[in-house]
OpenMM code with the backbone's topology and positions (N, CA, C; nanometers):
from openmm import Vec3, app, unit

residues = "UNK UNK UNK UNK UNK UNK UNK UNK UNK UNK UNK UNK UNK UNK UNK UNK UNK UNK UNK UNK UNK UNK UNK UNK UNK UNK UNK UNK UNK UNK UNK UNK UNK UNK UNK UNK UNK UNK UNK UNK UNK UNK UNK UNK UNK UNK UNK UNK UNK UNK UNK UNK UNK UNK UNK UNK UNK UNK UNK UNK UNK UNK UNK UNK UNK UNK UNK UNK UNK UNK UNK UNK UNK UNK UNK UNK UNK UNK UNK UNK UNK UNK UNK UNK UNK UNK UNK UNK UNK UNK UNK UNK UNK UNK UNK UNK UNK UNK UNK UNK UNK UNK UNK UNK UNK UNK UNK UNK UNK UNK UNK UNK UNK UNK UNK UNK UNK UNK UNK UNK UNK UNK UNK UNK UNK UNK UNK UNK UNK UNK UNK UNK UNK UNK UNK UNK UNK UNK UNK UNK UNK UNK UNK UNK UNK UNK UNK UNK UNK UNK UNK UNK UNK UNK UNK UNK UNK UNK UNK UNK UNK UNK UNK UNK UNK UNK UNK UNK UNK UNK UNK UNK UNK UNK UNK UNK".split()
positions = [
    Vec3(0.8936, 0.0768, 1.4866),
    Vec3(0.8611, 0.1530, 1.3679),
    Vec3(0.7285, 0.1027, 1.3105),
    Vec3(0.6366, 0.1990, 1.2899),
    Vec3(0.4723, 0.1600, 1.2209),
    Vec3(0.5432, 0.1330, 1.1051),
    Vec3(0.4309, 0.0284, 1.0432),
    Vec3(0.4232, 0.0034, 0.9044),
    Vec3(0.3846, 0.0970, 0.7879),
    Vec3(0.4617, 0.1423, 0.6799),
    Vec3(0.4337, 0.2324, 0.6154),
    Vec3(0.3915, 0.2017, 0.4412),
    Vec3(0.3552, 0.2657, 0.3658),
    Vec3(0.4178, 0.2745, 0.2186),
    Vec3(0.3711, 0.3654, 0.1621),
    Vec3(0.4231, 0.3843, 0.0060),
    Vec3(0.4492, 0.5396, -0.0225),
    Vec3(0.3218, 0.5323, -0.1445),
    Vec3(0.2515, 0.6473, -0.1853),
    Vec3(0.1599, 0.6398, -0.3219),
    Vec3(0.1816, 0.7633, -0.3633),
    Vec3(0.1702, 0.7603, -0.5111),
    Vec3(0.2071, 0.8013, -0.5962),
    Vec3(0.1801, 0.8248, -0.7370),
    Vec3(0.0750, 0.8950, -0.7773),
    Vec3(-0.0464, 0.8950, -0.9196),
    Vec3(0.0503, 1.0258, -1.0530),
    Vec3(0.0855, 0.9329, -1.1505),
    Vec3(0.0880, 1.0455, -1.2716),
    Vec3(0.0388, 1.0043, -1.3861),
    Vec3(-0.0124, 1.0557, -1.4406),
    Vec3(-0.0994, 1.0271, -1.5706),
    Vec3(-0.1983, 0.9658, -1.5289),
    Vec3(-0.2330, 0.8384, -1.5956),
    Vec3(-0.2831, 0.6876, -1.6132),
    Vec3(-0.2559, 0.5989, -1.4902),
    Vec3(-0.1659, 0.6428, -1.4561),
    Vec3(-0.1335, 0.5397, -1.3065),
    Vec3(-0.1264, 0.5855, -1.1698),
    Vec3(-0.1458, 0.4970, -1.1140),
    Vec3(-0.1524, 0.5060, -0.9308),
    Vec3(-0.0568, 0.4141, -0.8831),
    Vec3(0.0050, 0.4474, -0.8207),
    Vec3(0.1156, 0.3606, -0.7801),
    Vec3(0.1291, 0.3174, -0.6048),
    Vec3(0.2034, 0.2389, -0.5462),
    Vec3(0.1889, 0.1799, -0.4084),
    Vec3(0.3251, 0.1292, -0.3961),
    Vec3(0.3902, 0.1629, -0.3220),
    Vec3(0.5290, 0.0965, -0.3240),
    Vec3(0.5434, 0.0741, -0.1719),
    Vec3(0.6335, -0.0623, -0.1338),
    Vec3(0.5874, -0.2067, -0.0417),
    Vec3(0.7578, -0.1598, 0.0088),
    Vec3(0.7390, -0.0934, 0.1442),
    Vec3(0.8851, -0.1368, 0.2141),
    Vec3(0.9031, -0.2451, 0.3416),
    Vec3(1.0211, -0.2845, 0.3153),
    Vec3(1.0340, -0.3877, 0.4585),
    Vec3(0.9696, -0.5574, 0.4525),
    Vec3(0.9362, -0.5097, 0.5564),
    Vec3(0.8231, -0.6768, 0.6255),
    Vec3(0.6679, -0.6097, 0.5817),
    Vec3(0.6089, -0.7036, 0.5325),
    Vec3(0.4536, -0.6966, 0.5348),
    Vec3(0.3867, -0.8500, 0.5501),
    Vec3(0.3670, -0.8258, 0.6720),
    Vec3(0.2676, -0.9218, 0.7501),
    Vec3(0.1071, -0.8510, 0.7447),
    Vec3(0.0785, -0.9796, 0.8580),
    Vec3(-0.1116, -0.9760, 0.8848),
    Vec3(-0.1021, -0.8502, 0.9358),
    Vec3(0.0016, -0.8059, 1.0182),
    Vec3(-0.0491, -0.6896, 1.1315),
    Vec3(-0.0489, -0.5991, 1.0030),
    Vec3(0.0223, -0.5463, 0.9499),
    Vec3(0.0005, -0.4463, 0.8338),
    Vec3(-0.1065, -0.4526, 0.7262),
    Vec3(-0.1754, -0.5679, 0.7278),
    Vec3(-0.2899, -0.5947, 0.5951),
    Vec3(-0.3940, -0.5449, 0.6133),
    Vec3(-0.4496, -0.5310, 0.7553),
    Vec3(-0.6215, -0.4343, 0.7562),
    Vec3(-0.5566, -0.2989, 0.7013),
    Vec3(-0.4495, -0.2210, 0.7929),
    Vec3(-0.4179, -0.1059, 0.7336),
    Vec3(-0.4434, -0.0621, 0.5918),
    Vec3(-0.3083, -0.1651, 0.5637),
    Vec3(-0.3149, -0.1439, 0.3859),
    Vec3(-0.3903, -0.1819, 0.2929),
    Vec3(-0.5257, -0.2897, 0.3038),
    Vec3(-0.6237, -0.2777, 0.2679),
    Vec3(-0.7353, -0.1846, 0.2580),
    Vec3(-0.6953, -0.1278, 0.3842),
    Vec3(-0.7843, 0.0101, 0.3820),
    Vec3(-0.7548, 0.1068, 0.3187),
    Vec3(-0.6301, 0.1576, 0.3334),
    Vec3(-0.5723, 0.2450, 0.2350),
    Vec3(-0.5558, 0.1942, 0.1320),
    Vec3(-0.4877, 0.1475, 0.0690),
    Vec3(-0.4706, 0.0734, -0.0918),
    Vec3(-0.6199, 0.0955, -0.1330),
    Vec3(-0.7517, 0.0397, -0.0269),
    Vec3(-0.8442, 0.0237, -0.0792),
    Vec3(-0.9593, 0.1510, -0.1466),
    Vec3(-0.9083, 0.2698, -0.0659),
    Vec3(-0.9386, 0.3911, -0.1368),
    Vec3(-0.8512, 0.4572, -0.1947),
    Vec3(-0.7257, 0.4280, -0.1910),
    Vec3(-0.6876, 0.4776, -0.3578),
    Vec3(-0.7049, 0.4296, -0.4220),
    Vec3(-0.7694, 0.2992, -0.4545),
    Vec3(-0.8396, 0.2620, -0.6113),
    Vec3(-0.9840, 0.3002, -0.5909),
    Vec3(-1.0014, 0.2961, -0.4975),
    Vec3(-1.1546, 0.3701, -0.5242),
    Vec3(-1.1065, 0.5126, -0.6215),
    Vec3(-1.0295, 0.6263, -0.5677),
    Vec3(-1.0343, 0.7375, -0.6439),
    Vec3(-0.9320, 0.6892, -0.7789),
    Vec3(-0.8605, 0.5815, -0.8368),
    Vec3(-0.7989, 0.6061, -0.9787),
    Vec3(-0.8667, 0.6394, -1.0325),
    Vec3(-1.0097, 0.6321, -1.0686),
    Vec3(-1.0415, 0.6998, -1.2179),
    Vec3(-1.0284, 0.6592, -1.3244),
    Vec3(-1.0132, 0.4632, -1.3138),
    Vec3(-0.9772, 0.3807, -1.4432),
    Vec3(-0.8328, 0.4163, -1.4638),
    Vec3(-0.7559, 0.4589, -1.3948),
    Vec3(-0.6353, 0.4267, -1.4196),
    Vec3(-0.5687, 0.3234, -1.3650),
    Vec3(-0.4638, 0.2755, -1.4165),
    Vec3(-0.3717, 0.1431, -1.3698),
    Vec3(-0.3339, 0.1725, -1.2552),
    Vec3(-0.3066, 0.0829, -1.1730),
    Vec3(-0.2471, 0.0213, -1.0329),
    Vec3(-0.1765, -0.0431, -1.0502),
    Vec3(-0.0503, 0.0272, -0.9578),
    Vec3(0.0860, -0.0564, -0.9601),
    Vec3(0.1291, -0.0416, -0.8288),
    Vec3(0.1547, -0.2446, -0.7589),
    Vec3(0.1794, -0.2026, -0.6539),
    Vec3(0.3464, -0.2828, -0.6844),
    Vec3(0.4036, -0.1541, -0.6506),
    Vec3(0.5870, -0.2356, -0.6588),
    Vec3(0.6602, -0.2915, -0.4988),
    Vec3(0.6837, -0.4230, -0.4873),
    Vec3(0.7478, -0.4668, -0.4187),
    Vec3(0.8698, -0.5039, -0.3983),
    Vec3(0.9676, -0.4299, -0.4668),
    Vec3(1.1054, -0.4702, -0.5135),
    Vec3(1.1945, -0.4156, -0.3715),
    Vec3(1.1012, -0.3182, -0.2784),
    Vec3(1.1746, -0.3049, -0.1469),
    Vec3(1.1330, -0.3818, -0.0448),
    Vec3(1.0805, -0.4699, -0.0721),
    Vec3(0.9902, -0.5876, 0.0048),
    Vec3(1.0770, -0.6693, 0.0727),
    Vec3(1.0972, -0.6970, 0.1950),
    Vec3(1.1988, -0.7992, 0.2328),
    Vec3(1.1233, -0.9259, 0.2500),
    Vec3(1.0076, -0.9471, 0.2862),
    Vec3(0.9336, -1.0289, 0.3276),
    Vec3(0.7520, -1.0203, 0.3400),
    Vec3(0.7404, -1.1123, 0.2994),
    Vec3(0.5262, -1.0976, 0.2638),
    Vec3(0.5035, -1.2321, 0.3434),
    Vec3(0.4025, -1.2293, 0.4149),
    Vec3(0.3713, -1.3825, 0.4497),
    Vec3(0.2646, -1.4113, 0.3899),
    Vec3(0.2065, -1.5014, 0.4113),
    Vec3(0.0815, -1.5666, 0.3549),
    Vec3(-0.0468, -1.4568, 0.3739),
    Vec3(-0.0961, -1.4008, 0.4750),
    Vec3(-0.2071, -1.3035, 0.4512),
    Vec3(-0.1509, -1.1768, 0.3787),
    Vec3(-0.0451, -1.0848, 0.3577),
    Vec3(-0.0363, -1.0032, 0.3133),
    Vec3(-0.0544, -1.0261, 0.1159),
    Vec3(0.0309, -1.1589, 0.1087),
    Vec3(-0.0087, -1.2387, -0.0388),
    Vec3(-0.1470, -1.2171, -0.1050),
    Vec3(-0.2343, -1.3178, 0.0239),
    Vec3(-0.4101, -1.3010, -0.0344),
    Vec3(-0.4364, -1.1305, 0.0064),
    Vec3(-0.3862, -1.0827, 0.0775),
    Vec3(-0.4893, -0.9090, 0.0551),
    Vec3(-0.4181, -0.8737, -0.0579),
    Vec3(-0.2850, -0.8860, -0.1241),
    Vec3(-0.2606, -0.8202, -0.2768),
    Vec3(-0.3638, -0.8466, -0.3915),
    Vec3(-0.4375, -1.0347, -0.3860),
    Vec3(-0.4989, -1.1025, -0.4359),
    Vec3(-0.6269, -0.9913, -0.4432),
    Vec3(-0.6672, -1.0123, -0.3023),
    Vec3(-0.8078, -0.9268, -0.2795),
    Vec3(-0.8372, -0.8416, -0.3318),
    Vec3(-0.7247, -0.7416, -0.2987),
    Vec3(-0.7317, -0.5809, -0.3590),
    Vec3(-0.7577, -0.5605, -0.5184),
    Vec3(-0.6795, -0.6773, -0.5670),
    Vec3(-0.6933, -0.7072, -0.7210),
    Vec3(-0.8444, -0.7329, -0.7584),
    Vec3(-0.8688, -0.8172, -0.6989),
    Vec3(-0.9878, -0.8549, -0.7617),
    Vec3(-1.1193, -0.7662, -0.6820),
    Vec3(-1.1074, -0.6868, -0.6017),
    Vec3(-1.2017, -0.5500, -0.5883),
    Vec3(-1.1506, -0.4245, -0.6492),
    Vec3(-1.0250, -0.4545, -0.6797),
    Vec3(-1.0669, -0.3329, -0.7946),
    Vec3(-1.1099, -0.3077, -0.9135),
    Vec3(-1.1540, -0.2024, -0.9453),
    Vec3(-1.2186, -0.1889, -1.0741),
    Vec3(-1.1616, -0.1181, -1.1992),
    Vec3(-1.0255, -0.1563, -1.1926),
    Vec3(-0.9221, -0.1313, -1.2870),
    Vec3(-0.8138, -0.1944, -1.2467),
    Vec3(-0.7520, -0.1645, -1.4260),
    Vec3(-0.5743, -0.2794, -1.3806),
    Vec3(-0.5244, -0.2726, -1.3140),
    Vec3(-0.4754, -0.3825, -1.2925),
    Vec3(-0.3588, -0.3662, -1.1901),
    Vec3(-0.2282, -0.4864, -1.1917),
    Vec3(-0.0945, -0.4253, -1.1738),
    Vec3(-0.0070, -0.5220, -1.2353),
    Vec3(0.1129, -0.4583, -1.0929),
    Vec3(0.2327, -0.5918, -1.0658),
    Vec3(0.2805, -0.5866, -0.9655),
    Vec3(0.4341, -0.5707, -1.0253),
    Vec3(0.5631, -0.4432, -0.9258),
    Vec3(0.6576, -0.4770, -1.0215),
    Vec3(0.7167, -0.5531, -0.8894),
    Vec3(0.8247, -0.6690, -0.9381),
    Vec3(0.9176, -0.7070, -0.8423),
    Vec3(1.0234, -0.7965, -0.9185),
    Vec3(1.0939, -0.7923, -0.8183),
    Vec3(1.2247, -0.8867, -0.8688),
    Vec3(1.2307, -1.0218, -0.8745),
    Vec3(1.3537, -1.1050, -0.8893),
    Vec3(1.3360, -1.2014, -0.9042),
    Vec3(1.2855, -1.2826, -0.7975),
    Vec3(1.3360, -1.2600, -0.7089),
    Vec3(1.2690, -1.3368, -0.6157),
    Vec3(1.1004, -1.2892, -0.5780),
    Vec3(1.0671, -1.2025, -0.5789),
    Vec3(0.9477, -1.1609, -0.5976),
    Vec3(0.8643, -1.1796, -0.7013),
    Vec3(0.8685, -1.2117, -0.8035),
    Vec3(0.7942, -1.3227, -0.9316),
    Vec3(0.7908, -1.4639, -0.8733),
    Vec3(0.9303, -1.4964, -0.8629),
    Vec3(0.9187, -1.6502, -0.7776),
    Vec3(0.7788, -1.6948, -0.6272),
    Vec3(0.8400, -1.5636, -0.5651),
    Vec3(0.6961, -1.5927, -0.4610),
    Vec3(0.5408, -1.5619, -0.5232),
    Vec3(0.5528, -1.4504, -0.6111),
    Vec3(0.3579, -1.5054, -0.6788),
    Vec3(0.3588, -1.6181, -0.7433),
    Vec3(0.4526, -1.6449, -0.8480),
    Vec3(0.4485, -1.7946, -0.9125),
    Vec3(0.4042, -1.8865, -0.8394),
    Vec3(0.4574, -1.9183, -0.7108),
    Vec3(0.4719, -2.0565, -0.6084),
    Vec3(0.3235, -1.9960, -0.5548),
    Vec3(0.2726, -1.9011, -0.5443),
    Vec3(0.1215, -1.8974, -0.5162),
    Vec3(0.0201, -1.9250, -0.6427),
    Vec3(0.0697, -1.8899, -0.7418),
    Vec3(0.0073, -1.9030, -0.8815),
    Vec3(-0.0733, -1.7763, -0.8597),
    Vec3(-0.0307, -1.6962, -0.8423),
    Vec3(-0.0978, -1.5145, -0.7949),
    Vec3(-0.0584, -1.4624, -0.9588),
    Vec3(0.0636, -1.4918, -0.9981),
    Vec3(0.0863, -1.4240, -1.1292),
    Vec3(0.0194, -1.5086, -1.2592),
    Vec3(-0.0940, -1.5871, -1.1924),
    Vec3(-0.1510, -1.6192, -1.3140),
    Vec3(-0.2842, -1.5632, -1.3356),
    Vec3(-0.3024, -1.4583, -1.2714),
    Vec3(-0.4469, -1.3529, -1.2492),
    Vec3(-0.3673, -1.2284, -1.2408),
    Vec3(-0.2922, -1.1859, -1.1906),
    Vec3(-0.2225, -1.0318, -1.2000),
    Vec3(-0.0609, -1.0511, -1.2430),
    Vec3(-0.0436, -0.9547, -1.3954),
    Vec3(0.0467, -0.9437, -1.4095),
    Vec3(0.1758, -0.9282, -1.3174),
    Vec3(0.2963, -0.9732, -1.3356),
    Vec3(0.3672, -0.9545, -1.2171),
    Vec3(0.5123, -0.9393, -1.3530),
    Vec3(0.5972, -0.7944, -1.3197),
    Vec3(0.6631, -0.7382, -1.4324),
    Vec3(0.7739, -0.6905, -1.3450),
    Vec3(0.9005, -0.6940, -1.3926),
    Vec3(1.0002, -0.6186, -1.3818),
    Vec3(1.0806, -0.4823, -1.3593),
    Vec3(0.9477, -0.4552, -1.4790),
    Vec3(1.0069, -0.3270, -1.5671),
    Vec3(1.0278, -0.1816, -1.4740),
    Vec3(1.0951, -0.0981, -1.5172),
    Vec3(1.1084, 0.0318, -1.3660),
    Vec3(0.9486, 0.0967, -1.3874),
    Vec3(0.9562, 0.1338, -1.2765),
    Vec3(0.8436, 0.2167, -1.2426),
    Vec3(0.8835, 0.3684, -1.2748),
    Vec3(0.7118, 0.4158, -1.3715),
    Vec3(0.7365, 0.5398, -1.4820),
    Vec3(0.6883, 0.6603, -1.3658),
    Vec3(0.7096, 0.6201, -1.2653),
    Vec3(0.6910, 0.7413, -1.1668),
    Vec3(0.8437, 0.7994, -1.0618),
    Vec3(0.8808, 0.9267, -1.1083),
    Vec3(0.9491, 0.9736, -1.0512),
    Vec3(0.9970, 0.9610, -0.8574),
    Vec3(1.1327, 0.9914, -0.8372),
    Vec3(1.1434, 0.9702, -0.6892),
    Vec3(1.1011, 1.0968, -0.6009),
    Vec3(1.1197, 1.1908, -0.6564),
    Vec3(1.0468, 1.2646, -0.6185),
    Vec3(0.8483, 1.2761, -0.5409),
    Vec3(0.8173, 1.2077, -0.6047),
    Vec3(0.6675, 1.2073, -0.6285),
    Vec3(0.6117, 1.1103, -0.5623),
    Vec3(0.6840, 1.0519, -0.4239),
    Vec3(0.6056, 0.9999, -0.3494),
    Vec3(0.5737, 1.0553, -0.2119),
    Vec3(0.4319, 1.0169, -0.1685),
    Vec3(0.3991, 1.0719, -0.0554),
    Vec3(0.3657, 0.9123, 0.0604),
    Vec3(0.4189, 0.9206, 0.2098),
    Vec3(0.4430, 0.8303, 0.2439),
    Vec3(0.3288, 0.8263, 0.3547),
    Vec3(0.3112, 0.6857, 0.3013),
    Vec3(0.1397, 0.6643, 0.4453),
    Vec3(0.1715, 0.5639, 0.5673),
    Vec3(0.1556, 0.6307, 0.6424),
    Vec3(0.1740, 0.5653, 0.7605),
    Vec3(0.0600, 0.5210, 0.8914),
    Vec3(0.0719, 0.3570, 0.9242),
    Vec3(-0.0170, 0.3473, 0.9607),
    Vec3(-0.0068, 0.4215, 1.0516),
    Vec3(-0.1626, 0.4382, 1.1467),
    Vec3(-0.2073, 0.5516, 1.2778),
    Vec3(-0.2028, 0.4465, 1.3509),
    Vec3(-0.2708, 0.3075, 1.3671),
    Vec3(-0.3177, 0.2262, 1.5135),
    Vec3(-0.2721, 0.0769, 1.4937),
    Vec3(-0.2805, 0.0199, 1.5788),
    Vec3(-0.2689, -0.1374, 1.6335),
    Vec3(-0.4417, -0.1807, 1.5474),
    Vec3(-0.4566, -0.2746, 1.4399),
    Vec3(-0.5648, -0.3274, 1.3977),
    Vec3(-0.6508, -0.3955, 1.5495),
    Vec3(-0.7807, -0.3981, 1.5805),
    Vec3(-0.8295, -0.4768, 1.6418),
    Vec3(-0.8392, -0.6131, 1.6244),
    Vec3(-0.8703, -0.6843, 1.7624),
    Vec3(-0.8302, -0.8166, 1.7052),
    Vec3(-0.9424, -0.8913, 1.6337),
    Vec3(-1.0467, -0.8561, 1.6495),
    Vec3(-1.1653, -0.9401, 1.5277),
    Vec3(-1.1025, -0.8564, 1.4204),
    Vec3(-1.1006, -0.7447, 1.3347),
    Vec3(-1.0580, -0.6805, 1.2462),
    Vec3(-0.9164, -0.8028, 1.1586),
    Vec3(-0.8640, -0.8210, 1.2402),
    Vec3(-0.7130, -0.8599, 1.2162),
    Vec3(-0.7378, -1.0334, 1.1432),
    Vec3(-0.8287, -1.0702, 1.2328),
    Vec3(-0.8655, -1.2096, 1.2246),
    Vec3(-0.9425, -1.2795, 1.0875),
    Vec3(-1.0790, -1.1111, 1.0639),
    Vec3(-1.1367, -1.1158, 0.9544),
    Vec3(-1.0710, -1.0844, 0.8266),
    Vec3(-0.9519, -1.0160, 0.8505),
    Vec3(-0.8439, -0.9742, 0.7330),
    Vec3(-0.7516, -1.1506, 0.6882),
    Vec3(-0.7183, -1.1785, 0.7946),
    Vec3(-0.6359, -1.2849, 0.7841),
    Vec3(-0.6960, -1.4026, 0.6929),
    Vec3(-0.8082, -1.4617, 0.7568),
    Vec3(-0.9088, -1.5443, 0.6950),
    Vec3(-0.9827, -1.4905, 0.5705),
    Vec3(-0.9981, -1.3869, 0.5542),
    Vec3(-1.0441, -1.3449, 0.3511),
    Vec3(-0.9041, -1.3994, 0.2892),
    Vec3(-0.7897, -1.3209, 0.3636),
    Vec3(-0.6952, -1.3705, 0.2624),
    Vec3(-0.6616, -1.4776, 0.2539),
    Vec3(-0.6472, -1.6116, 0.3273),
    Vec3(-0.6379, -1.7074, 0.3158),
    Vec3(-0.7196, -1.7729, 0.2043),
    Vec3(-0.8560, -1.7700, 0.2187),
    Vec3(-0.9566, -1.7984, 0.1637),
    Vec3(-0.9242, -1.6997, 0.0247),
    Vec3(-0.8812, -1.6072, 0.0201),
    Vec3(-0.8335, -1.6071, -0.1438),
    Vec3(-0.7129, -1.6929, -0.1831),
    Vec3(-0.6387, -1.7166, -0.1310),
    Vec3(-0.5355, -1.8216, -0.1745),
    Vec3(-0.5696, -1.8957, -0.2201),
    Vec3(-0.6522, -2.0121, -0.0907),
    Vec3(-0.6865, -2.1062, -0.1504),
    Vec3(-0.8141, -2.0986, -0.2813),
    Vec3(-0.8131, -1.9882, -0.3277),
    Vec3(-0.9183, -2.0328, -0.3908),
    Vec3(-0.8571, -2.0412, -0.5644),
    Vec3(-0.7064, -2.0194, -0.5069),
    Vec3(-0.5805, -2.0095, -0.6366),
    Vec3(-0.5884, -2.1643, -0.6868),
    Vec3(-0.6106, -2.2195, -0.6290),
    Vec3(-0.5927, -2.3640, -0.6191),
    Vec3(-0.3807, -2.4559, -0.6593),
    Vec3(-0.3453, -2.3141, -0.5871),
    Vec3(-0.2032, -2.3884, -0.5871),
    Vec3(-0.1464, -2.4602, -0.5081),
    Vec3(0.0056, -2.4968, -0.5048),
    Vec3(0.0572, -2.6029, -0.3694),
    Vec3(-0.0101, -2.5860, -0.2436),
    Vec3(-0.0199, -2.4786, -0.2134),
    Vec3(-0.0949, -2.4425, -0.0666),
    Vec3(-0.2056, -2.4652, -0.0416),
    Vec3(-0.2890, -2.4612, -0.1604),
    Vec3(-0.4348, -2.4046, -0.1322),
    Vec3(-0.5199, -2.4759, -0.0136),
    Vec3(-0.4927, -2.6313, 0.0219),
    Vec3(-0.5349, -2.7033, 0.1457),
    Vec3(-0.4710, -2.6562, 0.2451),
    Vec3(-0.3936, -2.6259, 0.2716),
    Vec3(-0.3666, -2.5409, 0.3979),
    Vec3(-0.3789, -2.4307, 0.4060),
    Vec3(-0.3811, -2.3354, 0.2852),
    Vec3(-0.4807, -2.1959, 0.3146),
    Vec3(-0.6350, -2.2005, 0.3481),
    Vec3(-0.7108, -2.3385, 0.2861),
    Vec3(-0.8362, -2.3298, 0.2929),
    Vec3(-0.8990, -2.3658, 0.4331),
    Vec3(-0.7893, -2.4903, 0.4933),
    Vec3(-0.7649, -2.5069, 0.6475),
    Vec3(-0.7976, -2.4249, 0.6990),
    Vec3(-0.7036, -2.2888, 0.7178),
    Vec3(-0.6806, -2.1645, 0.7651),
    Vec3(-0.7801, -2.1001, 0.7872),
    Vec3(-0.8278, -2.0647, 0.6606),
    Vec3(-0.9700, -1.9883, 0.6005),
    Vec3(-1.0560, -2.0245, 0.7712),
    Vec3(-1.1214, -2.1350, 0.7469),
    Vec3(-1.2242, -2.2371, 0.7476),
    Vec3(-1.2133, -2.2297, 0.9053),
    Vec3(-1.0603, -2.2719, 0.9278),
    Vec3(-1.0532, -2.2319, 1.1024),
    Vec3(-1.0734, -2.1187, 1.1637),
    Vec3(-1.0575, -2.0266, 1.1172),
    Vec3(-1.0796, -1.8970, 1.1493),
    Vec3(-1.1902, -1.8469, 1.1744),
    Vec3(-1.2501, -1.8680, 1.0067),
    Vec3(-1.4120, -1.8772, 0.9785),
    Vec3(-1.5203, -1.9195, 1.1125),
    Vec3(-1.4770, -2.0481, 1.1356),
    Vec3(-1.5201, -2.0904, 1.2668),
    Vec3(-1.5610, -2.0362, 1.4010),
    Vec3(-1.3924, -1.9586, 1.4121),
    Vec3(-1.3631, -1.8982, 1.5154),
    Vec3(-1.4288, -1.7576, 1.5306),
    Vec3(-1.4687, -1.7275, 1.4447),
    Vec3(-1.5845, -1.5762, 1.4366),
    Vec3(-1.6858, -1.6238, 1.4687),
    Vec3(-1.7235, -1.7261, 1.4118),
    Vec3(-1.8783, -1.7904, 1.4457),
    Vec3(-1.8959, -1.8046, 1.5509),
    Vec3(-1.8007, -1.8653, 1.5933),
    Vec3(-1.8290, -1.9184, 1.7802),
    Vec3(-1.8308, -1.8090, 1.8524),
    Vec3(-1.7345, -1.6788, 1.8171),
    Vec3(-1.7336, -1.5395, 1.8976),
    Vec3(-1.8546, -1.4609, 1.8972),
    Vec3(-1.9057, -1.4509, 1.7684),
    Vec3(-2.0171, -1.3839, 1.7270),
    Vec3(-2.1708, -1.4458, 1.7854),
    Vec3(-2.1589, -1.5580, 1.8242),
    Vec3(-2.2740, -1.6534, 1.8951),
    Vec3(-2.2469, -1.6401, 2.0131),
    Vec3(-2.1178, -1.6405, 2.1018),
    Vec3(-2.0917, -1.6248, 2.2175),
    Vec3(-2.1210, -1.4590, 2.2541),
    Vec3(-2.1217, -1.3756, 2.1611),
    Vec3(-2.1260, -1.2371, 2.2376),
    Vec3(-2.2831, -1.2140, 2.2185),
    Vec3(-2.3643, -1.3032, 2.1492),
    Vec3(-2.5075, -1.2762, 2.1338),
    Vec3(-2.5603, -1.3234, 2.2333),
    Vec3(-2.5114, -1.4518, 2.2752),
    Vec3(-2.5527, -1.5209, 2.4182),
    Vec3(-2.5165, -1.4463, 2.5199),
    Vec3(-2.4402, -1.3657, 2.5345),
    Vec3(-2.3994, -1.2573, 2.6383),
    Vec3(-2.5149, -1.1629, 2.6818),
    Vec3(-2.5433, -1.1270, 2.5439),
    Vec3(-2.6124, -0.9945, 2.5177),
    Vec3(-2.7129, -1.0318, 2.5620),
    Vec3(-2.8052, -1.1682, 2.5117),
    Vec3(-2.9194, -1.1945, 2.5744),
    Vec3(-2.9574, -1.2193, 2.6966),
    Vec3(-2.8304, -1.2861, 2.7727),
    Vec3(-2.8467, -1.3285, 2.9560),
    Vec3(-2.8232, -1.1888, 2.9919),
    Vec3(-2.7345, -1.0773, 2.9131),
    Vec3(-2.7222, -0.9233, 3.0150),
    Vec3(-2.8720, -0.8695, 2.9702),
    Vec3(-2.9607, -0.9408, 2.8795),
    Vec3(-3.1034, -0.8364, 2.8999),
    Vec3(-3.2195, -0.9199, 2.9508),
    Vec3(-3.1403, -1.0139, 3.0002),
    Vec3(-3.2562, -1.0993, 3.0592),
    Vec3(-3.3714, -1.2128, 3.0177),
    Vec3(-3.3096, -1.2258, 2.8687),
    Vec3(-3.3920, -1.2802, 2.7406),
    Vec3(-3.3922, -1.4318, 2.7972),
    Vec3(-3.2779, -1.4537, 2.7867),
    Vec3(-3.2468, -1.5922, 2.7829),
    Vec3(-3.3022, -1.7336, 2.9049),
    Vec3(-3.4034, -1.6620, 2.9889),
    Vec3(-3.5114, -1.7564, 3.1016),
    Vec3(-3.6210, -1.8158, 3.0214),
] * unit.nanometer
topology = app.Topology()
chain = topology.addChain("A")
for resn in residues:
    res = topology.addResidue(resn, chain)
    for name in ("N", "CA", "C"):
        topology.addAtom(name, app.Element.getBySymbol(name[0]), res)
C-alpha cells in the first residue's frame, strides 16, 4: 500500500491529516505536497493532525519541523497523548503548537493524496539529512545524534557529487 494523506481547506484553515506509518520513504513525497499546499493557503492556518499516526521516525519528525519553518503562515499540530509526548521528547512543541482539540473540518471534506513513485535515492538521502539537521538544531536529548546523522550524510553527497564530477571529466577527456 503507497503512502497516503488526506487535505482539506475551510475558511481560515488548511488541513493535512497523517495515517499509519510515516517514515523517510514517505517524507520527499509529503514534503512536496504539504509543501504546495502552503504555498496556496493564502495566510491561512495549517493543521497537520496526527492522531491516526501509528508511528513517525526521526526524519518524518524534522520534515514536520521543516515544513513549519518554510511556511509562511501558522501552523499548529493536533495529536494525542502520546503524540504531544513524542514532539515534547524532541522539544518540536516548543516552536509549533501541538493541541488536542478536534479538528473544525468536517468528515466529509477530505480529499485523499496519494503518493505516485518510489523517491530517488539522492532525493531520499537529501530529505533525510535536512531533517536530521533540523532536529538537531532543536538542541534536545537527541540533537548529537541527529547532528551525527546530518553531518554523515552531508558527507556522503559530497563524496557522490565529487565522484560523479570526476566521472564526467575522465568521460570528456578533461582530466589528462
Amino acid at each position: 500500500m503507497k503512502p497516503s494523506f488526506e487535505i482539506a481547506a475551510t475558511g481560515q484553515l488548511v488541513a493535512v491529516r497523517l495515517h499509519g506509518i510515516c517514515t523517510r520513504e514517505f517524507s520527499p513525497f509529503f514534503m512536496e505536497a504539504a509543501g504546495a499546499l502552503v504555498a496556496q493557503a493564502d495566510n491561512r492556518q495549517l493543521m497537520v493532525d496526527v492522531t491516526e499516526c501509528r508511528y513517525m521516525d526521526s526524519t518524518f519528525l524534522g520534515c514536520l519541523l521543516a515544513l513549519y519553518r518554510r511556511a509562511d503562515t501558522a501552523m499548529w499540530i493536533r495529536a494525542d497523548d502520546a503524540g504531544r509526548q513524542l514532539f515534547a521528547s524532541a522539544r518540536i512543541d516548543q516552536v509549533i503548537s501541538v493541541r488536542d482539540e478536534l479538528s473544525p473540518i468536517g468528515s466529509h471534506q477530505w480529499t485523499v493524496i496519494v503518493a505516485t513513485d518510489e523517491p530517488d535515492a539522492a532525493r531520499l538521502v537529501r530529505q533525510v539529512a535536512d531533517a536530521h539537521r533540523q532536529l538537531a538544531d532543536m538542541e534536545g536529548p537527541h540533537a548529537e545524534v541527529c547532528r551525527t546523522i546530518a553531518e554523515q550524510l552531508e558527507q556522503e553527497i559530497t563524496d557522490a557529487e565529487a565522484t560523479t564530477d570526476n566521472l564526467d571529466t575522465v568521460r570528456r577527456g578533461d582530466g589528462d
